[in-house]
Each structure stands twice: as C-alpha cells, then as structure tokens.
N, C-alpha and C positions, 0 to 999 in steps of 0.2 A: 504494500500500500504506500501511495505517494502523500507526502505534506507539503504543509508550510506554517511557518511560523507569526505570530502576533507579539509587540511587545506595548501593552496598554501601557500610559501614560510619560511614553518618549518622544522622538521626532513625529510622529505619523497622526493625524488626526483620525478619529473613528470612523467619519463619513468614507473615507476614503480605505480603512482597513475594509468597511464594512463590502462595499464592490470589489473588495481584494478576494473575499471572501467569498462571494458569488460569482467571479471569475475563474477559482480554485477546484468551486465547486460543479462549476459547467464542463470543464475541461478534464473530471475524472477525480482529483485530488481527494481522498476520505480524512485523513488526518489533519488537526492543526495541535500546536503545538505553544506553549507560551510561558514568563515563567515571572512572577510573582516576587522577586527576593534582588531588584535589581534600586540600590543606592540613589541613582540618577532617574528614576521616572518620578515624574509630578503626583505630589500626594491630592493635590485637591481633585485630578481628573483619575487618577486612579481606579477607585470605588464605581464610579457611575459607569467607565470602559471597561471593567472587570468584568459587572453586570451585561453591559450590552454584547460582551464577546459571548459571554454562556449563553443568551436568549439568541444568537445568532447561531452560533453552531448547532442548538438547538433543532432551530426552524431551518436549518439544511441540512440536518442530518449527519451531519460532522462531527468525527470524536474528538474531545478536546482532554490531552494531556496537559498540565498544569505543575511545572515546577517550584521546589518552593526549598527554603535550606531551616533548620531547626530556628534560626534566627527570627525567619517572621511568618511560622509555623501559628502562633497562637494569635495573630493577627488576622484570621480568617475563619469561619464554621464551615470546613471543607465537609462536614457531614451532610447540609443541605445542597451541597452544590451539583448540580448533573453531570458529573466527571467520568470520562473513561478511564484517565488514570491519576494517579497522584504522583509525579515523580519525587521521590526524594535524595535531596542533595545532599552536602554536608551537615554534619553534627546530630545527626541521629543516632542512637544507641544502637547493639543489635538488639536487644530487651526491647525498644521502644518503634524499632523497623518489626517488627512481629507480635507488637500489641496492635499497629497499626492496620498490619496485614487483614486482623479480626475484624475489629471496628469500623473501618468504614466500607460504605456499599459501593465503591469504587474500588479497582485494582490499585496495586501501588505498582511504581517504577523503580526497579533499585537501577544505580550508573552501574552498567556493564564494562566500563571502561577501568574500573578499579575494585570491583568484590574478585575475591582470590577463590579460589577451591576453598580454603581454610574460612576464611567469613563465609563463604556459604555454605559450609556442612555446621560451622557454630546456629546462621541461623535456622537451619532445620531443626537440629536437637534442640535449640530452645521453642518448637513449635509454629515455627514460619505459617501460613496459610500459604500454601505453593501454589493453587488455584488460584487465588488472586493476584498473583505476582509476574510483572511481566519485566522485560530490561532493555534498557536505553543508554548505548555510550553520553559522554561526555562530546560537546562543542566547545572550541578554544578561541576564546576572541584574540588573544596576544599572538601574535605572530611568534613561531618557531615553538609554540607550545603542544602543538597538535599530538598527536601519537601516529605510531608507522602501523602501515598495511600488516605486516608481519603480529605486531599485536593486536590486532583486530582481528585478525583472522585466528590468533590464537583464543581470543577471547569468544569469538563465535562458536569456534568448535565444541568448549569449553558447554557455552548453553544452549547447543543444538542437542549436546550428550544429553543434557538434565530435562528436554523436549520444548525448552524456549522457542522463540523466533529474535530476532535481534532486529534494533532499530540504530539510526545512525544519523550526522546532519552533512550536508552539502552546504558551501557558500553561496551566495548572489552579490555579482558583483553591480547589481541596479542600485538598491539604497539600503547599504550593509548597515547594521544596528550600531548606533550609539552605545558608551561614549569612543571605541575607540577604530570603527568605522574599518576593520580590517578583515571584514567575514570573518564568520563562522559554521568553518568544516572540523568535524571528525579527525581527519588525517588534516596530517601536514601539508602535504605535498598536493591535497586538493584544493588549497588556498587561493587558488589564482585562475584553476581550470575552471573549464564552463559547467556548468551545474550537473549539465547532460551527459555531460564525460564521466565527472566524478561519479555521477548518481550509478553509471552502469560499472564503476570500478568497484563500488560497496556490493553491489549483486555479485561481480565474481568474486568476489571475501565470503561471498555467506551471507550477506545483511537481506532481510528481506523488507524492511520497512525504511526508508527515506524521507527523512526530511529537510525541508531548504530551511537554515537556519536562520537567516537575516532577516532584519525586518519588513521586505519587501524585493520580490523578485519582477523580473518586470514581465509583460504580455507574452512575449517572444521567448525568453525563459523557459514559463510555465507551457507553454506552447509544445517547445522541444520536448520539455519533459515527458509530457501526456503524450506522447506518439513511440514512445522508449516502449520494451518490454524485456522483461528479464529474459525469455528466451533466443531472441537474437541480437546482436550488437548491431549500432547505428553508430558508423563510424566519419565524422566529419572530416569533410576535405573542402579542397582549392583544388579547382579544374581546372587544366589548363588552356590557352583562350583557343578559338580556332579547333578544337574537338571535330573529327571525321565522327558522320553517325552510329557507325557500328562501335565509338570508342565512348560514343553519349549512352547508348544503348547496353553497353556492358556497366557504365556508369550505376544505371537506373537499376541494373539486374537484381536480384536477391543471389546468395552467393553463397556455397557452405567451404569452409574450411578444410581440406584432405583429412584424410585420418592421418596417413602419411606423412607427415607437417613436415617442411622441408626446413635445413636448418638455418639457409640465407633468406629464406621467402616464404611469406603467405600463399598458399597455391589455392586458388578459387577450382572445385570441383567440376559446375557445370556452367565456365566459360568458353570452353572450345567446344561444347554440344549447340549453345549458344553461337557460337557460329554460322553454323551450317544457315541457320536463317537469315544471315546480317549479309551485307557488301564487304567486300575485301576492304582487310585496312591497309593503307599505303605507309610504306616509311618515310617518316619525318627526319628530320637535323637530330641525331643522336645524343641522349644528355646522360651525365654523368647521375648515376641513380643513389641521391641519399637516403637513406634510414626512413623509411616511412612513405616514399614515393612508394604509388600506387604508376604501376606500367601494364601494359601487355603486349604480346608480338604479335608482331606484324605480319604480312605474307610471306616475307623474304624469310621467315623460322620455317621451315618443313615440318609438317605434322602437330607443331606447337601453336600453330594462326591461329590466335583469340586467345591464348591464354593469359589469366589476370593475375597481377602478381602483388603483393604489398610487401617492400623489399623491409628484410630487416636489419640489416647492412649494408655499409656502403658498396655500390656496386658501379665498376667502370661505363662508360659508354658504350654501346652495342649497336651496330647499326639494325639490328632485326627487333631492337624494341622500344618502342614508344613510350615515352614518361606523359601520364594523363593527367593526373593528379596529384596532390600535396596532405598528406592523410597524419600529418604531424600533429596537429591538436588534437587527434584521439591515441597516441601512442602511448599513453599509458594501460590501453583496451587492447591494443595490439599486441605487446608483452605481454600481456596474460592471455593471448588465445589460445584456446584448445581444440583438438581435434576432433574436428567432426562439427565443429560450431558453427552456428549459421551467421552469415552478414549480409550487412547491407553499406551502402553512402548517401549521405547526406550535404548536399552544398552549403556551405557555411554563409 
C-alpha cells in the first residue's frame, strides 16, 4: 500500500493539505501518515488541523497512522481517536509498549528500524498483544543520518520471520517538511532520488508499504507513483533525440529480464521476437556505452537485430549497436535486478 504524509500545524495550510488528500486518494494512495511530537508546528492551529485531518481521512476512507514520542503522549485521548495505528516513538517502556498494545482499539506501531530480536522477544514475554502490532522504520530529516539498504533488508527479514509486513518513507523533493527542509527517506542514499525510484528500491528490500515522507509531494510525483507496481520495474530514462521507430517501439515494449543474467548486460528476453514485427534498425554514429545506457543492435549484428541491452559496465563503441537511451536515474533498480524480472521504461 502507497502513502503520504501530513504535518498539521507547519508550512502547509489545511485547505490545501485537505485536496492533497483527495488527490492521494483518487490516484490509489490508502495510507496517510503524520506525527504529533514535532517542536516547530503552531500550537494555536494545531488542535483544530488534528481534528480536521481525522474527519478527513475518515470520509475517504484512509488509514491514518499517527506518531507521537512519550513526550506528548499525554497531550492527546488517542483512545477516542479513529486510528489505524498508533506509532510509537521514543521513550516508551517495554512495560508501557505492551500495556499499550491492550488498551487501545487501534494497532500500535513499534520503529522497525531499531527493536533488536532481544526487545522483541522481552516484549513478548512480558505479554505484547502481537495482533495488534504492526512496524514502521524510522525517516531521517538530517542528512547523512539515514540507514543503509543492507539494514533494512536485515531488519525486514527479521519481521517477515515473526509474519509482519514492513512499512518505510520515500522523500519528495516538491515541499520537503520543515524545519530543516532536507527530505525525509528511510535510506540514505534515497535522499535525493525520485520518489519513484526509491519507492521501487524499498519493494526489492522486502518493504511492502511506502510512504512519501515530506510534507507534500507534488501532482507529477504522486502520478508516477500510482502507475508503479511491485511486480515489474518502471525504469526511467532519457531517449535519445532522433529515435528510428522500431528503436521507439522497443522503447515502449514490456520487457523480462533473462534468467540467464548476463554479467556486463541486462538482456531483455523478448526483444528480438519483437523484431520480426518492426522495420530494420539502421546503424547510427557508434557511442561509447556507459553504465546504465540502454542500447540494442542493429542489422549489421547477425542473428542479434533487436536485441535490448541495459549495459552494466562501461562498454566500448560498436558499430553494430545503437545507444537509445540514458537509464541512469533508475540505476539503483538496475543493480538489484533479478532474473527473470519483468521491465519496462518510462520517459522522464
């Protein structure tokens, strides 16, 4: 499931969260996300945007996660509130994460991004409600604070064993949250990528729920996202100008991955089946193939005309193959393919 996030009483006015919210919700999005325990939001608008986010997610049917840190835990009667979940942050006990569990008629959220095996077998044994327990990494506003792929993936594993699903945030770079306006992704390294990228690099981790974490993503954004699907990658490029139709046409194709996976090249399965139906492609002025160019041959290959390539190393110039595209802004999708996966491209 896709989200996005609210942050009542900061930059954003409600009228305007409020059609952020029915834009999310046209376009597929179920989740929204928000959290309660932030220094800098305005106390006098607070209260009355609190209310209107709940009677809004309400009336579209939208689950609303709600974080909050022990801090201003007692500032609120989350027991009446219509919550899908409660996340909790810092400064909770385990004694008091497992009183919690009981008590309210909302799930809680514990951060997946720091309970150990050890906190989590303590909070069993002291009587956890694991039915109502569900888990959400950490988002990192400060740059270089993020966590790496490698922990995320270990921490997914972690609570796919115990029968979780894991949740995670993406940044947006339209109007990154206040105060220090740097996004807010999960991973480090998703800091600066497009939402779209990032979102399908937490799918191949394991993450099965996505959220954009910032206070506003824009049209085009949420757009990309909603046309994503965990089972095939939508990998963004730059085409190059001047495109012969059969090289537009292979563009457009859907695309699986070899089993075979080649160790310099992505090799598209059925682009020289794809052929047989298209005009011969002619050779072009030969270019030197970096990392992530997307090529395929030409006529002048024997037996090879149409095949599509996404190089994963640098690779010399060839007169028998044509560079189409520039598939660099999904290369961290590209690194993780596996065999047998399906693709596509997407013009940036």
């Amino acid at each position: 499931m896709l989200g996005v996030s609210l942050f009542p009483g900061l930059d954003i006015a409600w009228a305007e969260y409020a059609r952020y919210l029915d834009s999310a919700k046209a376009l597929g999005f179920g989740l929204v996300f928000s959290s309660l325990h932030i220094p800098e939001a305005d106390e006098r608008r607070l209260a009355r945007e609190v209310d209107l986010m709940i009677a809004h997610c309400q009336k579209l049917g939208l689950k609303l996660v709600i974080d909050t840190s022990k801090e201003y835990f007692d500032r609120y009667d989350w027991a009446t509130m219509p919550l899908h979940a409660l996340r909790l942050d810092f400064g909770f006990s385990d004694e008091e994460i497992v009183a919690l569990s009981h008590q309210l008629s909302c799930k809680i959220s514990l951060n997946a991004s720091v309970i150990s095996q050890e906190n989590w077998q303590n909070l069993v044994r002291l009587g956890l409600n694991v039915a109502h327990v569900e888990v959400c990494h950490n988002y990192y506003p400060r740059e270089d604070t993020g966590i790496s792929a490698e922990l995320l993936a270990q921490r997914n594993h972690f609570f796919h064993e115990m029968g979780f699903s894991t949740m995670a945030f993406v940044a947006s770079h339209y109007r990154p949250r206040a105060p220090l306006y740097a996004g807010l992704p999960t991973l480090e390294q998703h800091r600066n990528l497009l939402p779209a990228v990032a979102m399908q690099h937490l799918w191949q981790l394991g993450t099965e729920h996505v959220i954009i974490g910032d206070a506003m993503a824009s049209v085009a954004e949420l757009e990309q996202c909603s046309l994503l699907s965990p089972r095939r990658l939508t990998l963004f490029v730059t085409p190059q100008a001047d495109l012969q139709p059969s090289e537009v046409a292979l563009l457009q194709a859907e695309h699986t991955n070899r089993t075979d996976m080649g160790e310099c090249v992505v090799r598209s399965q059925e682009s020289r089946l794809l052929m047989k139906h298209l005009l011969p492609i002619e050779a072009r002025s030969p270019q030197t193939r970096a990392p992530y160019t997307v090529a395929v041959d030409n006529q002048a290959y024997p037996r090879y005309h149409g095949e599509l390539q996404i190089v994963a190393f640098s690779r010399p110039a060839d007169e028998r193959v044509n560079v189409i595209a520039d598939a660099s802004p999904s290369a961290i999708l590209i690194d993780g393919m596996r065999g047998g996966e399906p693709f596509s491209f997407v013009r940036m």
